[in-house]
Each structure stands twice: as C-alpha cells, then as structure tokens.
C-alpha positions as CSV (number, residue, x, y, z in Angstrom):
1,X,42.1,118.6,106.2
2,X,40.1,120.0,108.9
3,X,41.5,121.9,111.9
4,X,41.2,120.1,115.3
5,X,39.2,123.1,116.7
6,X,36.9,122.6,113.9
7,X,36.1,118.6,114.7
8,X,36.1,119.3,118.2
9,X,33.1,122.3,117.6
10,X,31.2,119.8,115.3
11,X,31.4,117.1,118.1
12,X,30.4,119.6,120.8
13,X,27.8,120.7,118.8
14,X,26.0,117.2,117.6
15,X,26.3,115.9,121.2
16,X,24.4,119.1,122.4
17,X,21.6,118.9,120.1
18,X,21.4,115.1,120.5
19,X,20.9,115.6,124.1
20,X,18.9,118.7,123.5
21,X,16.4,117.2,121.9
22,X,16.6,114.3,123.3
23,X,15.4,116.1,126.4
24,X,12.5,118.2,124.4
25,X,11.1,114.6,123.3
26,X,11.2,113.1,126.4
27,X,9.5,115.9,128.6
28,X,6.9,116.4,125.7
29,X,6.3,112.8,125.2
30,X,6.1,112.7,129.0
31,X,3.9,115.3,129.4
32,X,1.6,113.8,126.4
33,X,1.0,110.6,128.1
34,X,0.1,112.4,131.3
35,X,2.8,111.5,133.7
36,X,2.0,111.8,137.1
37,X,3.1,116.2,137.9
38,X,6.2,114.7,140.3
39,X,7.6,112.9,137.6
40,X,7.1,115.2,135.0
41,X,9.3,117.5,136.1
42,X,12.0,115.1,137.1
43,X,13.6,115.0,134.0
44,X,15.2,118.4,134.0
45,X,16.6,117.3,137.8
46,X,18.0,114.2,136.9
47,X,19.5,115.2,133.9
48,X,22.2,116.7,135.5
49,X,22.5,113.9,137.8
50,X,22.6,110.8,135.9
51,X,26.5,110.8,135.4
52,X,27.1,110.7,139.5
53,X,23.8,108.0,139.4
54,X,25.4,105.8,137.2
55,X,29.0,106.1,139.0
56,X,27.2,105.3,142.5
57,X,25.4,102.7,140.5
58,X,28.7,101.0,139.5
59,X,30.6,101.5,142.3
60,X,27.9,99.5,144.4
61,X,26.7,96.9,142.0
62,X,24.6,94.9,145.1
63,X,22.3,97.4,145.7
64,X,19.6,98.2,143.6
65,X,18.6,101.6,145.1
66,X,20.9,104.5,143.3
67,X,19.6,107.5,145.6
C-alpha cells in the first residue's frame, strides 16, 4: 500500500510535466510555424491566466470576448 504523500507527489509530479511539456511543444511548434512575434510570446502570459479566463468565460456565457 502506498502512503498518501507518495500518490499525492506522483500526481503533482505527472501534472507538472504534462503541462511542462505541454508548454515546450506549443511555444516550439509555435515558433516553427512562424507565429506572428506578439503571439509567440503569449503563451507564457496566458498560461498563468487561463484559469481566471475560463471562470470569467463561464460566469458570462453571452459574451464572447473573455478579456
């Protein structure tokens, strides 16, 4: 049986490299299919920001613009 500090470290730890490289493809595939410069480096800013986008987005669900 494993100790619940040891499930919750694997979890932590798959989720992070998921989004990790999750990121690392998307900026690199980004960058390969030469985005226009202002949106290549939005995905490091909206990273951060997509939970709050999506609550807005939810709590408002007339309006398409979310910023």
């Amino acid at each position: 049986m494993h100790r619940p500090t040891d499930v919750i470290g694997a979890w932590l730890f798959a989720v992070t490299m998921v989004l990790t490289i999750a990121a690392l493809t998307r900026r690199l595939f980004g960058e390969a299919m030469n985005t226009p410069p202002d949106q290549r480096g939005q995905w490091h800013h909206d990273r951060g920001d997509r939970d709050t986008q999506a609550l807005s987005w939810l709590s408002r669900p007339g309006s398409s613009d979310h910023r």
